[in-house]
C-alpha positions in Angstrom: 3.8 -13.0 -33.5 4.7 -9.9 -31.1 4.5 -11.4 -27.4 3.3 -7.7 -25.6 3.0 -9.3 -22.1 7.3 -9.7 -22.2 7.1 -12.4 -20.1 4.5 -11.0 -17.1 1.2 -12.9 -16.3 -2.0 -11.5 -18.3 -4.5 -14.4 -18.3 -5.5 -13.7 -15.5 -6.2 -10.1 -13.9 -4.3 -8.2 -11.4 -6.0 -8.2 -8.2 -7.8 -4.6 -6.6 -5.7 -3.3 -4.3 -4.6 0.2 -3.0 -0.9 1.0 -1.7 -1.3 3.8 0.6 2.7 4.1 0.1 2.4 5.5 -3.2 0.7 8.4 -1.9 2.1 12.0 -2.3 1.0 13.1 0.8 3.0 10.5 2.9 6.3 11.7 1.7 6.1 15.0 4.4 6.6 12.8 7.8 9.8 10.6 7.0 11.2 13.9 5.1 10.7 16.2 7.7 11.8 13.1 10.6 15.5 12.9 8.7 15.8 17.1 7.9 15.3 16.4 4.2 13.5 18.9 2.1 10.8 17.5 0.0 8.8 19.0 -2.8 5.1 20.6 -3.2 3.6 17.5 -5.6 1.4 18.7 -8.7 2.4 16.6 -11.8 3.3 12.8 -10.4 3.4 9.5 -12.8 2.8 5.8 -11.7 4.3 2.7 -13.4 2.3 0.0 -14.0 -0.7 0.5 -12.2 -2.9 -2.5 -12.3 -6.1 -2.2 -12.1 -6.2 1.4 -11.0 -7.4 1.8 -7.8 -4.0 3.5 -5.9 -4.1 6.6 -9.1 -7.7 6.7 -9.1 -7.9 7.6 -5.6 -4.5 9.9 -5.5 -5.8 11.3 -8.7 -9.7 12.0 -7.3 -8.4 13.3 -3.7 -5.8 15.8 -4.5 -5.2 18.6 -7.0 -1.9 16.7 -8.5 -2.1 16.1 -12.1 -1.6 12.2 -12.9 -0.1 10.3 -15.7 0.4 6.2 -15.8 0.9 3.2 -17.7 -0.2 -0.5 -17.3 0.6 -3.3 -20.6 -2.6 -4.9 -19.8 -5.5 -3.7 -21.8 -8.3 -4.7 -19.6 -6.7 -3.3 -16.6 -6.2 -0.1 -18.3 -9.9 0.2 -19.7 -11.0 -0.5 -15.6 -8.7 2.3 -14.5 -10.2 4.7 -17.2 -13.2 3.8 -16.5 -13.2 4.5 -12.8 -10.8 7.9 -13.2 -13.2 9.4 -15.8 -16.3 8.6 -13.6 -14.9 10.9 -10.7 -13.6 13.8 -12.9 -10.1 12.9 -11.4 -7.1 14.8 -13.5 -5.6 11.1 -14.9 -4.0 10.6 -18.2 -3.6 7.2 -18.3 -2.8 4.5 -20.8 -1.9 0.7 -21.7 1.4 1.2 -23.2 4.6 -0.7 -22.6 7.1 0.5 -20.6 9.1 1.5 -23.3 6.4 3.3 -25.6 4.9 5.2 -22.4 8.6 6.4 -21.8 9.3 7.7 -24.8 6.0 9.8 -25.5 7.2 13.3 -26.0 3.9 14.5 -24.7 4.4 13.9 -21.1 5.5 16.5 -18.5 8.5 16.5 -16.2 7.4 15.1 -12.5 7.5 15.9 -9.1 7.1 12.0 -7.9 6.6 8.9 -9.7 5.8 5.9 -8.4 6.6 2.3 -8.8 4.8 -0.5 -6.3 5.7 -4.1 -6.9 7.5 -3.4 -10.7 10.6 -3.0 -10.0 11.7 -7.4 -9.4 8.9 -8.2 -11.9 10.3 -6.9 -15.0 13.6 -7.9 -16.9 16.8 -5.5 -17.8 15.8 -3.8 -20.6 12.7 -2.4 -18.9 14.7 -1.7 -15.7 17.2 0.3 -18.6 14.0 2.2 -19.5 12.7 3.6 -16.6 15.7 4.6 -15.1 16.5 6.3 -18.2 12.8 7.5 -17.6 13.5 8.6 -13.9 16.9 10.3 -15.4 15.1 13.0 -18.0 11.8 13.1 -16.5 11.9 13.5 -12.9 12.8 16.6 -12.0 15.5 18.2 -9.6 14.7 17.9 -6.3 11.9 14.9 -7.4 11.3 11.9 -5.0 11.2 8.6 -6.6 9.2 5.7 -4.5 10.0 2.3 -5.3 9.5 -1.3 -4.0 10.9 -4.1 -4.4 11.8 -7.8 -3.3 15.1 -7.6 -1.5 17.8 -9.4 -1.0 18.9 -11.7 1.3 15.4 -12.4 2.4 14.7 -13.8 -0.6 18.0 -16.1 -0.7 16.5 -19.1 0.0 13.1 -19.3 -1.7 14.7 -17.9 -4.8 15.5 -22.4 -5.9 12.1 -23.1 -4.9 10.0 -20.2 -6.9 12.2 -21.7 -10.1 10.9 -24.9 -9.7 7.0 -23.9 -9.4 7.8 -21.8 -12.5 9.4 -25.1 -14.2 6.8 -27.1 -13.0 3.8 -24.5 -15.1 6.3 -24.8 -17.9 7.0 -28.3 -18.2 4.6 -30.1 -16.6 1.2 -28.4 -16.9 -0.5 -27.5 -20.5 -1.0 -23.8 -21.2 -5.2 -24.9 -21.5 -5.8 -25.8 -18.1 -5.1 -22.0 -17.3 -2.7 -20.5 -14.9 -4.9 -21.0 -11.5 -5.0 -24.6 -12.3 -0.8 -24.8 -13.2 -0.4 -23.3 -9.7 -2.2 -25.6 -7.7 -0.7 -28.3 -9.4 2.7 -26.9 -8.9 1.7 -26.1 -5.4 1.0 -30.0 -4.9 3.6 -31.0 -6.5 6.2 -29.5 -4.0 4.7 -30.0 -1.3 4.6 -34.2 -2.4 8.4 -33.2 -3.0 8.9 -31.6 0.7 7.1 -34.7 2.0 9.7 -36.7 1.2 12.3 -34.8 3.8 15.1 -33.7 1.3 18.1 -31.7 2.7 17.0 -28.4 1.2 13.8 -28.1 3.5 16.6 -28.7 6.6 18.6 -25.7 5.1 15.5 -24.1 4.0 12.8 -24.4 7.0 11.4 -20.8 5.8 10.7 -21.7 2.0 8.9 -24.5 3.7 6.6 -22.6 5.7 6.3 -19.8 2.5 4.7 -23.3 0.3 2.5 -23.4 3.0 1.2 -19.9 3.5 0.9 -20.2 -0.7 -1.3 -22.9 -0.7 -3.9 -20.5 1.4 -3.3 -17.7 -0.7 -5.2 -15.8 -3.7 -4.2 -17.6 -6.8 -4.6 -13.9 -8.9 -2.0 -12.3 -6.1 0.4 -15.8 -6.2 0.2 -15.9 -10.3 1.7 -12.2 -10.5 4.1 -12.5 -7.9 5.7 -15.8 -8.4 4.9 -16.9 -11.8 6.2 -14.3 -14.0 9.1 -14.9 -17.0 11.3 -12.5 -14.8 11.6 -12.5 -10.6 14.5 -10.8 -9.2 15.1 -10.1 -5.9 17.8 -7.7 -5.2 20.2 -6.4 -3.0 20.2 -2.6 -2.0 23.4 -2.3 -3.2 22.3 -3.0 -7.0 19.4 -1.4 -7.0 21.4 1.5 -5.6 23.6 1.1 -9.0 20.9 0.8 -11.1 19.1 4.0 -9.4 22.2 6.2 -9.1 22.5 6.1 -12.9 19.8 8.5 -13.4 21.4 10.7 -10.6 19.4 10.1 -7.7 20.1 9.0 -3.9 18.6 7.4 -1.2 16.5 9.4 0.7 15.0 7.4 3.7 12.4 4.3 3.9 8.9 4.8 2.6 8.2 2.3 5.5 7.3 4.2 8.4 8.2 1.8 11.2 11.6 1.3 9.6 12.1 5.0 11.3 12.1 3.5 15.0 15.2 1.4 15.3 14.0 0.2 18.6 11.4 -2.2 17.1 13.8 -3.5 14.5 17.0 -3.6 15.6 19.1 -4.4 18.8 21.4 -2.2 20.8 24.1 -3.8 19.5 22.7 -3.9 16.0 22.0 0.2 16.2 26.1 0.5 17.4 27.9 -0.8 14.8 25.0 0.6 11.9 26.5 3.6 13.2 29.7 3.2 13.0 29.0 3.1 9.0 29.9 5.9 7.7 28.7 4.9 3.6 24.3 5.1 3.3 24.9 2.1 0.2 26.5 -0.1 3.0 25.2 0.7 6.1 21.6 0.2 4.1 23.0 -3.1 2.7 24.2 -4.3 6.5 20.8 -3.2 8.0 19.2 -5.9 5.5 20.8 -8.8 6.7 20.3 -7.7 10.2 16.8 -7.5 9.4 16.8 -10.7 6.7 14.8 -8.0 4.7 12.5 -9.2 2.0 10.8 -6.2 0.5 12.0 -2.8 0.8 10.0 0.3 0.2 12.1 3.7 -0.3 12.3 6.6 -1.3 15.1 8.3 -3.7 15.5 11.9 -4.1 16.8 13.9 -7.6 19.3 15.8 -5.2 19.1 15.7 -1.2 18.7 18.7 0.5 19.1 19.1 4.2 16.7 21.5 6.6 18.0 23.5 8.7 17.0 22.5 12.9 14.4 25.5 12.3 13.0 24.7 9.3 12.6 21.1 10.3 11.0 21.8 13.7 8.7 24.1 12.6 7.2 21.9 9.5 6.8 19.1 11.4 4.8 20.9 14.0 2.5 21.7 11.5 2.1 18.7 10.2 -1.6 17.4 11.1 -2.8 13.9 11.7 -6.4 12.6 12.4 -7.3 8.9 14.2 -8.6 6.7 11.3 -9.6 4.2 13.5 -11.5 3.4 17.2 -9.5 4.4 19.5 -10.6 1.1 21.5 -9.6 -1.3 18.4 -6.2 0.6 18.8 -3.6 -2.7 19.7 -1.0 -1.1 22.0 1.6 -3.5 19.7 4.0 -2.9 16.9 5.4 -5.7 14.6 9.3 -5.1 13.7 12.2 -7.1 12.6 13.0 -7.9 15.9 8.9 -9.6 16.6 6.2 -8.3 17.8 6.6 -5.1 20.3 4.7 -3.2 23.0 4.0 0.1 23.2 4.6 2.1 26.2 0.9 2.9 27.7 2.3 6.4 29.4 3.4 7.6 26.2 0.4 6.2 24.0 -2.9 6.2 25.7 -2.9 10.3 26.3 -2.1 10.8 22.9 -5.0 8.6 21.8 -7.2 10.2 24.1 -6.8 13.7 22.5 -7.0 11.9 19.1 -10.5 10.3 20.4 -12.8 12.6 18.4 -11.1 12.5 14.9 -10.4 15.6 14.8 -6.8 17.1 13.0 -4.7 18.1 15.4 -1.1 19.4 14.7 2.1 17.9 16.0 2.5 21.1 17.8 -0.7 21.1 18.9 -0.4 17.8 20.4 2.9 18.7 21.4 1.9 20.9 23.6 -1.5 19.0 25.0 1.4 16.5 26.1 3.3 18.5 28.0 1.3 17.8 31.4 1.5 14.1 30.8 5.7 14.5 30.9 6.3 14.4 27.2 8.3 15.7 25.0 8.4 16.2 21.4 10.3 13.3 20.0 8.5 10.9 21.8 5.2 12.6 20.3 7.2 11.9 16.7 7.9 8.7 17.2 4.4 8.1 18.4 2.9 9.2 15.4 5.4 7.7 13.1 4.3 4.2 14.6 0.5 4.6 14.9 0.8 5.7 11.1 2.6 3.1 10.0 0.1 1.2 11.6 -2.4 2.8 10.0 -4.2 4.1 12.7 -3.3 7.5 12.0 -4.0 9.6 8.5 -2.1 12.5 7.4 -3.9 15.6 6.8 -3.9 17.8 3.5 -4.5 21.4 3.7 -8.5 22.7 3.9 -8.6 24.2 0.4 -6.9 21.3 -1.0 -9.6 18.4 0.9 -12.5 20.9 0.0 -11.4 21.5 -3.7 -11.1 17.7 -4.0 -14.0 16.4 -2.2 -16.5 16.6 -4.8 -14.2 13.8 -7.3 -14.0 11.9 -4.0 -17.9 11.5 -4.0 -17.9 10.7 -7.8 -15.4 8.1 -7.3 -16.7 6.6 -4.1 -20.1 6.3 -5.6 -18.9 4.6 -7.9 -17.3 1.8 -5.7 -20.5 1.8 -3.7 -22.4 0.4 -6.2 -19.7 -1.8 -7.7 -19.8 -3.4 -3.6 -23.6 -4.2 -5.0 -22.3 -7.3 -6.6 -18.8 -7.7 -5.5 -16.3 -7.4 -3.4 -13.4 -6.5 -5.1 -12.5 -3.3 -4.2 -12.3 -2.6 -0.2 -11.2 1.1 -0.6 -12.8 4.5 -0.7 -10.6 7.9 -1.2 -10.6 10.4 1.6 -9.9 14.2 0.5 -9.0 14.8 4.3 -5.9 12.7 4.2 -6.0 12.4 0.1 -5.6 8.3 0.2 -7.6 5.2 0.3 -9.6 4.1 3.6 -10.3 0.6 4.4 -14.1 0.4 3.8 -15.4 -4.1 3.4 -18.1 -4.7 1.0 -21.2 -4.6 3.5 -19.7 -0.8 5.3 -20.0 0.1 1.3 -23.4 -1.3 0.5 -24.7 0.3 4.3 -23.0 3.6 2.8 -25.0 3.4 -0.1 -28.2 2.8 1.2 -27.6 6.1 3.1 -26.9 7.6 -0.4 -30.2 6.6 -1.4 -32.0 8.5 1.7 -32.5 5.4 4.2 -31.9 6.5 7.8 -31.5 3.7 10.1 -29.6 0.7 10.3 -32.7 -2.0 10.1 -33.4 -0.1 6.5 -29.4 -0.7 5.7 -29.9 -4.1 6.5 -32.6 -5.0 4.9 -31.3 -2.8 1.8 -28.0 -4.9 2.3 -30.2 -8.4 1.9 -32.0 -7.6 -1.1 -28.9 -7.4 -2.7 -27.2 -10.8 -1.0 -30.5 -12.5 -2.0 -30.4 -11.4 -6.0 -27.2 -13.0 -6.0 -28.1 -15.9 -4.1 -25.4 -14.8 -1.5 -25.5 -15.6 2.1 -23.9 -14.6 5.6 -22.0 -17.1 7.7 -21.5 -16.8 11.3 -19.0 -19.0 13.3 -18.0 -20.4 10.3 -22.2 -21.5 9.7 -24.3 -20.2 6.8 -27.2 -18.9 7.4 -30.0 -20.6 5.7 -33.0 -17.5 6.0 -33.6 -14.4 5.4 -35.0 -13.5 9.1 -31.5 -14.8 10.4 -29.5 -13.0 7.2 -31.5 -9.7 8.5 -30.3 -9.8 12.1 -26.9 -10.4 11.3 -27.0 -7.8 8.7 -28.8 -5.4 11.2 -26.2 -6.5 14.0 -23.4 -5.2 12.1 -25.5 -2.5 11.0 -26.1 -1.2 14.1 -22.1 -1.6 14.9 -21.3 0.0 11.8 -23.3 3.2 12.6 -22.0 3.9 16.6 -18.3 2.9 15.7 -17.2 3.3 11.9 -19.4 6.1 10.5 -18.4 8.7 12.8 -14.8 7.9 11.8 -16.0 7.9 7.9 -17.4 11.1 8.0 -14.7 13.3 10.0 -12.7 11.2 7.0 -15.5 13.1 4.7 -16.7 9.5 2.9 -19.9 9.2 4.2 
């Protein structure tokens, strides 16, 4: 009997998420930040795509033609399902690796995309898609991959070997994979209890057991529990990449741009005295003990000229995704957690207040009375979008041509949020990429749809649903027993909802 699942996790399904890295539209700022030309995306491809939800909303809010592949059948069928609801441009399929590759039907690419494949899968698929990556991506294409890196894997790479033996040898394939982890969970943490000299060597695989044992067993059976788990050093992937003649082009990791937060004075010295990308890359990891790398490779670097490169970044626009009061004036790097410099980022917020797009240049040159200048504006928005307080903004006739798949698709989650919360996204055509919308924003969205005005009649809209389902609110950490006190709650947040997030929602152009 043919095992199709080579090794990779399928009882049990991939969880919802969205990766706003795989977007298109997020190559232009750290292009444009290191002078590297980038190219206009219409055809782009995404590896194993789980349940769907990062092509379904690249697919729905943009005009770029997608193609993809996931082995699992039922995720597949979902990501169908969803795509062909919105009218999104999505060929997508539940082949293998190796059948999806070798389909003579497919065209060449602009940008494919693999998130969390790449140290989940075992040589022969890794011989594959780079093959893949070699005749299909075309010249001048951008690859974005991630992966878990070595050497901040180093020492958890013994302990994920003996939860895997444990499932193996311990538990019995009926009790089902959920039940195998928590036993394997247990199990080492009885075997930590008893003090051996690993956990002394190894006090961060001790503290990872314990952040496991609080974590989704769906997201912990895929990314620990697989046949194959390979963490790797930039310097192989860079071997195995460079075979189908592509370089590094920068990090897809937008706070990886500002050295500052990640690395010290001293650190930033002798990177640059590196004169080789594969090494200095390779140094910067251990400086950084890096774990998992997201980057982007190019099909033949091309460098701006100082013109060309000034001038498209001014025009870049970006719109405030978020309150500008729930804006944290911090930034978490390699080095801990930093603070932001108030002079530089408050005035810049300010202007940003109204969710409006504004152009670099434009805010460029709103800043000049505050003192600053234009690489401080850069490295501004560089942080607050890696943040993700800050969207990128797509062209006008691109949003507007795409807007009317965005309302298919997000109707469609908003009535999926009527009985669970799984998915947590809707697509934006403004910036072209998912928005973090909980289930209850969804379900107050929808009874908009549905032509209720105010907040009480969201609520209340909100509770016949919770009630069906036998669901109920908790508030500091309480449940609340009645429907008078489930109403007020509801028509608390509401209330919240309708001064602070929908304004946001609809310059976004979801609601």
């Amino acid at each position: 009997m043919t095992d199709w699942t080579a090794g990779y996790v399928a009882d049990i399904g991939y969880t919802y998420g969205y990766y706003t890295e795989l977007n298109p539209q997020r190559l232009k700022l750290p292009f444009l930040a290191t002078g590297q030309v980038l190219p206009e995306v219409g055809t782009a491809c995404e590896l194993g795509f789980g349940q769907g939800i990062s092509i379904a909303i690249h697919a729905a809010a943009s005009q770029v033609s997608w193609y993809g592949t996931d082995f699992n059948p039922s995720q597949a069928g979902f990501a169908q399902e969803i795509t062909a609801a919105a009218g999104a441009n999505a060929t997508l399929y539940d082949q293998a690796f190796e059948d999806f590759c070798s389909r003579a039907d497919l065209p060449e690419f602009d940008y494919i995309g693999l998130h969390g494949i790449w140290s989940w899968i075992n040589d022969q698929n890794r011989h594959v898609i780079t093959d893949f990556l070699r005749r299909k991506l075309k010249i001048g294409g951008v690859l974005y991959i991630s992966y878990n890196s070595q050497p901040g894997w180093a020492g958890m790479v013994p302990m994920r070997e003996l939860l895997n033996l444990h499932t193996e040898v311990m538990g019995a394939s009926g009790q089902g994979i959920t039940n195998r982890i928590d036993a394997a969970l247990d199990f080492v943490e009885r075997m930590l209890a008893t003090d051996p000299l690993y956990s002394k060597i190894n006090p961060q695989a001790v503290e990872r057991i314990k952040r496991m044992k609080e974590q989704n067993r769906h997201y912990l059976a895929h990314e620990y529990f697989n046949r194959d788990w390979h963490p790797m050093s930039f310097a192989r992937m860079s071997e195995w990449i460079s075979a189908a003649k592509l370089g590094f082009a920068c990090s897809a990791h937008y706070t990886d741009h500002v050295d500052a937060v990640n690395l010290s004075a001293e650190q930033q010295a002798l990177l640059q005295e590196l004169p080789d990308a594969t090494f200095r890359q390779s140094v910067r990891d251990f400086m950084c003990n890096t774990q998992f790398r997201r980057d982007y490779w190019v099909k033949g670097e091309r460098q701006l000229g100082t013109f060309e490169r000034g001038e498209q970044l001014r025009a870049q626009r970006v719109l405030l995704t978020a309150e500008k009061s729930s804006v944290e004036l911090k930034v978490g790097g390699a080095r801990g957690e930093a603070t932001l410099n108030e002079n530089v980022y408050r005035p810049i917020l300010d202007l940003l207040a109204d969710h409006k797009p504004r152009s670099l240049g434009q805010i460029e040159h709103e800043m000049k009375t505050e003192g600053l200048v234009f690489a401080q504006v850069l490295q501004a928005v560089m942080i607050l979008t890696g943040k993700g307080d800050l969207g990128l903004v797509q062209e006008d006739t691109i949003s507007h041509k795409a807007k009317r798949a965005t309302d298919k698709l997000n109707l469609t989650f908003l009535n999926k949020s009527r009985s669970s919360n799984d998915i947590a996204y809707l697509a934006s055509p403004v910036t072209g990429g998912g928005i973090s919308v909980n289930r209850f924003q969804q379900l107050f969205l929808l009874a908009r749809n549905q032509g209720l005005k105010q907040p009480q009649e969201w609520a209340k809209f909100v509770w016949q649903h919770l009630e069906i389902m036998n669901q109920r609110l908790t508030k500091e950490g309480k449940s609340l027993s009645t429907s008078e006190e489930n109403i007020v709650e509801l028509t608390h947040q509401a209330v919240e909802f309708s001064e602070k997030r929908l304004p946001i929602l609809k310059a976004l152009q979801i609601a």
